[in-house]
N, C-alpha and C positions, 0 to 999 in steps of 0.2 A: 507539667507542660513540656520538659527537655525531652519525655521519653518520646511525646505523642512526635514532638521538631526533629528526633533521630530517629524513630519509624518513617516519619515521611520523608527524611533525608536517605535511607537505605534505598526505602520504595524508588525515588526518581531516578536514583545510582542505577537500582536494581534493572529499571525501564528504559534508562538511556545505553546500558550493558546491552541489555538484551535487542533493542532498534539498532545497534549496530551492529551485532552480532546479525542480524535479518538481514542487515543490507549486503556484509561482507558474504553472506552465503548464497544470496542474490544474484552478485556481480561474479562468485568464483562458478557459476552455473553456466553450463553449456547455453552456447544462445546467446546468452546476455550480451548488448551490445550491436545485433545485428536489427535491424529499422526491417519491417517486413517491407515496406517501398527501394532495400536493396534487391528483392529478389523480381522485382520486376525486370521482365526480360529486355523491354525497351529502351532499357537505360544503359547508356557506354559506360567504361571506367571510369572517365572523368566525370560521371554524374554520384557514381555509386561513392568516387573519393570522395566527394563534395560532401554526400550526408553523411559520410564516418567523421569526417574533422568539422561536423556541427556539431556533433556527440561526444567530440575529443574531452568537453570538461569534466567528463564523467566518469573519467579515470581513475582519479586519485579516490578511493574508501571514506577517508576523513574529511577530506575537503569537500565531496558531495554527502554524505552526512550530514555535516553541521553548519552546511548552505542549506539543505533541507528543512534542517529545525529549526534555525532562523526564521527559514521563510513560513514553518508551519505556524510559529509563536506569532509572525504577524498577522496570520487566518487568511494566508497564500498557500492555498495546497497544490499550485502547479496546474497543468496544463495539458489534456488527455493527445497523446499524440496520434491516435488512431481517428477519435474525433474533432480535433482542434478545437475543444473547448474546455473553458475552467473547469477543473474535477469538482469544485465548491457548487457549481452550478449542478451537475449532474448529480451530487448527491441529492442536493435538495429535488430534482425534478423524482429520481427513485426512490428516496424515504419512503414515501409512503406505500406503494408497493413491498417494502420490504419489511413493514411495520407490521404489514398486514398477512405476508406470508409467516413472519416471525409468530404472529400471533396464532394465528391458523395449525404451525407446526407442534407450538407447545400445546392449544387446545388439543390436538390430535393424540399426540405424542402423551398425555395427561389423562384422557379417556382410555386408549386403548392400554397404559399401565395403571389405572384403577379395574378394568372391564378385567386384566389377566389376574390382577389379585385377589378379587372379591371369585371368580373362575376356582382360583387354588384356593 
């Protein structure tokens, strides 16, 4: 039972390394940071400041991280900025489209590599 408790102690290490590591490659990525609603042309500087210091908390690597994870462990996955609404909502509304392309992809993908083997 210790080996299976330090496999799955490495695994989460391994998981929460590696979701950091995604974010901080994320944030050091050109772009990152700018709200496409900056690049509206109608808007003065004092509008464009206004949405960069609502983004201000999203500075720090760490601290938006393990604000994130918090919030994912309470089945709080955030809030789509382009649509204004829960990301939890929009998965469930896409699931099933995407169950069904999934499915669709491997039947395909599974025919046409049995069809080229039985071929050779």
């Amino acid at each position: 039972m210790s080996r299976i408790a330090k496999l799955a102690a490495k695994i989460m290490v391994l998981v929460l390394l590696g979701g950091f590591a995604g974010a901080v490659l994320v944030r050091v990525a050109p772009g990152f940071g700018t709200d496409e609603a900056e690049m509206d042309s109608r808007l003065n500087s004092e509008s464009i400041q206004a949405l960069r210091q609502a983004n201000q908390d999203q500075t720090s690597f760490a601290a938006f991280y393990f604000h994130y994870l918090g919030s994912l462990f309470r089945g709080d996955l955030g809030e789509s900025r382009t649509l204004q609404r829960p990301v939890a909502q929009l998965l469930r509304e896409r699931l099933p489209w995407t169950l069904k392309l999934v499915a669709l992809g491997l039947g395909l993908g599974w025919s046409l590599g049995v069809s080229l083997a039985i071929a050779t």
